[in-house]
C-alpha positions in Angstrom: 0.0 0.0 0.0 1.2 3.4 -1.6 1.6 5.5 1.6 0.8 9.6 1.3 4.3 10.3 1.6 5.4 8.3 -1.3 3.0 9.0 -3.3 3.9 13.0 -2.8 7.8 11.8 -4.0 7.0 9.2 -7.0 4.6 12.5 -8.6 6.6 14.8 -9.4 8.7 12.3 -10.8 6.0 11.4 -13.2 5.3 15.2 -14.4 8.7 15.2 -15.2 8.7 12.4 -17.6 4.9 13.3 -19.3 7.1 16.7 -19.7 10.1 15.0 -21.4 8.4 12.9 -23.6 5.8 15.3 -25.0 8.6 17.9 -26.0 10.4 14.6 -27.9 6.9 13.9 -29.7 6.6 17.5 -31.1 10.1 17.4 -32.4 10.3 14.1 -33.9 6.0 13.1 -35.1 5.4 16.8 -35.5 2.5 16.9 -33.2 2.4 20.3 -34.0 1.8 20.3 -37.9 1.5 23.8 -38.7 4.4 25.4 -36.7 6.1 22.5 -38.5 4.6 22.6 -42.1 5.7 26.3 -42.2 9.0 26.2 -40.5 10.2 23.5 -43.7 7.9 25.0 -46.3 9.7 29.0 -45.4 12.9 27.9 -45.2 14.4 26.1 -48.4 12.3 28.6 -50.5 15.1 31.6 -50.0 17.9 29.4 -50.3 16.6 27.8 -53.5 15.2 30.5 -55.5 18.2 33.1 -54.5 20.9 31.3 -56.2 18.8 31.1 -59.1 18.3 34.6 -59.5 22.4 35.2 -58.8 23.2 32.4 -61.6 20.3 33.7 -64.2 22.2 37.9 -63.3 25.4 36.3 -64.1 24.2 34.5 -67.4 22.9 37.6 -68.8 25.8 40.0 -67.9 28.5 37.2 -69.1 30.2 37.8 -73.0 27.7 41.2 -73.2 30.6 43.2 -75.9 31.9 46.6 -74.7 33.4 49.6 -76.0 32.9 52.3 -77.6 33.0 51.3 -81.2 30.3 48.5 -80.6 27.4 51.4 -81.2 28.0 51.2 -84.6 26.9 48.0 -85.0 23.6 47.7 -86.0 21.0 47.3 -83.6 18.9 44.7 -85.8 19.6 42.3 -88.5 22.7 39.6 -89.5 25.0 42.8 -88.9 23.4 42.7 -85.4 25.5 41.2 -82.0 23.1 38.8 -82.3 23.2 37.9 -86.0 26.8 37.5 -85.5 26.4 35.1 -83.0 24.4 33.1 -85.6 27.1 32.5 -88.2 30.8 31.5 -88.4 33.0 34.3 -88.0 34.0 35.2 -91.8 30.3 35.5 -92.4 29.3 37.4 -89.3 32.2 39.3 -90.4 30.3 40.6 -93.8 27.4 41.3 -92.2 29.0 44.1 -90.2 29.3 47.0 -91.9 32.6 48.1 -89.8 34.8 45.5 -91.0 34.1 45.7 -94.8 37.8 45.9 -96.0 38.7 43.3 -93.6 36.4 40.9 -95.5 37.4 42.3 -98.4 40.8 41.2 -97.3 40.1 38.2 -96.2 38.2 37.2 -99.5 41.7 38.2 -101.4 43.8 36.3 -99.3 41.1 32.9 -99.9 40.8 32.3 -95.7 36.9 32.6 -95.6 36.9 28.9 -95.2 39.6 28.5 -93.2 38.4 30.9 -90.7 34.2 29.8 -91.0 35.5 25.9 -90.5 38.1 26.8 -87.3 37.0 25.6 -84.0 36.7 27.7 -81.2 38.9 30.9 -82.1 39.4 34.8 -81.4 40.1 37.3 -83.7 41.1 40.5 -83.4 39.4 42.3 -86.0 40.7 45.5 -87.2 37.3 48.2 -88.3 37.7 49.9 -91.9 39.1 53.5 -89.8 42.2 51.3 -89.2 43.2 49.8 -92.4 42.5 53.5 -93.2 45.3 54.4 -91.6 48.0 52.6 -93.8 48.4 54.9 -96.8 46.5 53.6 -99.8 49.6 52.9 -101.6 51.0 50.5 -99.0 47.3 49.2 -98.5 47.0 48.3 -102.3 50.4 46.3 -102.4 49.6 44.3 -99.8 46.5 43.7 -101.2 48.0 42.4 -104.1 50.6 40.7 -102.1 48.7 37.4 -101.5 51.4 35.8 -99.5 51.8 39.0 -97.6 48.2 39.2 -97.2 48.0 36.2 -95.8 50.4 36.6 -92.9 49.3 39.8 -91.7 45.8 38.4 -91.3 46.8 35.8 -89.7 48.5 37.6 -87.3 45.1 38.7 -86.2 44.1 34.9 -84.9 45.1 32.8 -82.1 43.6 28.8 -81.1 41.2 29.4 -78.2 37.7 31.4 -77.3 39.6 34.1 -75.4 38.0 36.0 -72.7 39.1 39.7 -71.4 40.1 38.2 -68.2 42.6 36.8 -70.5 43.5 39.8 -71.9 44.4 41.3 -68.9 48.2 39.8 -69.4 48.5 38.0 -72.4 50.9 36.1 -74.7 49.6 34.6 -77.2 50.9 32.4 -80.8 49.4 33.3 -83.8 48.5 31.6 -86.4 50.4 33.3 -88.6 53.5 32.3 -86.1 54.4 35.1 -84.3 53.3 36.3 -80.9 50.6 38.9 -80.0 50.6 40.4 -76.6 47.6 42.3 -75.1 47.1 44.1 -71.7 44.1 45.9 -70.0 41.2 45.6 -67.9 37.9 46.4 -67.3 36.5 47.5 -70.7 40.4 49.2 -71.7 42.7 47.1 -73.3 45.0 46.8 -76.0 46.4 44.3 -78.6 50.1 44.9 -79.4 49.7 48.5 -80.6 45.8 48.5 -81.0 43.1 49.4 -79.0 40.2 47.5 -78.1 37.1 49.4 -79.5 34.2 46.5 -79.5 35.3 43.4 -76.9 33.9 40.4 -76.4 31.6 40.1 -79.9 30.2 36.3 -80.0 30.0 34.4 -83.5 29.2 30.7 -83.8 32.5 29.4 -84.2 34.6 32.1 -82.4 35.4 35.5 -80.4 36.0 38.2 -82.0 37.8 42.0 -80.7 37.5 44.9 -83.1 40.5 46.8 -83.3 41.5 50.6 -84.0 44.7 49.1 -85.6 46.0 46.9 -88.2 48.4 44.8 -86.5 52.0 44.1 -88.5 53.7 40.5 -87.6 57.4 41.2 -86.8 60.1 40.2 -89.4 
């Protein structure tokens, strides 16, 4: 027989253990669905859906060209950035009104092929201002010149989808051979003794930076 003093010791003993285990059930059965429901529901939704938004910013802003010159290209069409990015590099080439006697060059010198088939390259195109610069006597026997031709336009390629962060201090081998070297950063930088007017211009098969200068391999 359970005397009244016991009794008054084994008690509190028992609220103790009704305490203990209903704070275990609402933890691990979730006796408390809706503090629970919205406690999981809340929480994963701001770490899921921010990094979206942070990779989707990133996407957009990522290979957007820069510069100055890169106004002059047309807004609209196969000229446009994003005609461009449609066709191999010769042909986005001609469809951009700024680098006329470039293709014109390149037409003489037979590499529309060669540069449309290439696989992942960058070229550094120079705009029609800059071949305008080489006195149209000089221009017109290089023109002529095919073999001539052909190594100073190669000059202007190098293997590899370049980005400006590779720019920033670069060495690179031609095609043609030689070495190009380029420096800069941010939306300023320079190739050898060009300027980088238009950066970072996608085509299908390649990158392409337009160029206030006609770059001239060493001998």
């Amino acid at each position: 027989m359970i005397t009244k003093k016991r009794l008054t010791a084994v008690l509190p003993l028992l609220a103790l253990a009704a305490s203990l285990t209903a704070c275990g059930g609402n933890g691990d059965t979730g006796a408390a669905p809706g503090a629970a429901s919205s406690g999981s529901s809340a929480a994963p939704a701001p770490s899921s859906s921010a990094p979206m938004a942070t990779e989707s910013a990133t996407e957009s802003a990522a290979g957007a060209p820069f510069g100055t010159a890169c106004s002059a290209v047309p807004a609209s069409g196969e000229g446009s950035f994003t005609g461009m990015a449609e066709a191999p590099v010769a042909t986005a080439a001609s469809n951009n009104p700024v680098l006329s006697t470039l293709v014109a060059a390149v037409k003489k010198a037979d590499l529309v092929d060669t540069l449309n088939s290439a696989d992942g390259i960058t070229v550094f195109a120079p705009t029609n201002d800059a071949f305008a610069k080489i006195d149209k006597k000089t221009l017109d026997k290089v023109l002529a010149d095919k073999k001539t031709l052909t190594d100073i336009l190669t000059y202007h390629v190098v293997p590899g989808r370049k980005t400006p962060a590779d720019l920033e201090s670069g060495s690179f081998t031609t095609l043609q051979g030689g070495k190009v070297t380029t420096t800069g950063s941010g939306q300023d930088y320079t190739v050898g003794d060009a300027g980088v007017v238009c950066g970072d211009v996608a085509t299908r098969n390649a990158t392409v930076y337009i160029i206030d200068t006609v770059l001239m391999p060493k001998k």
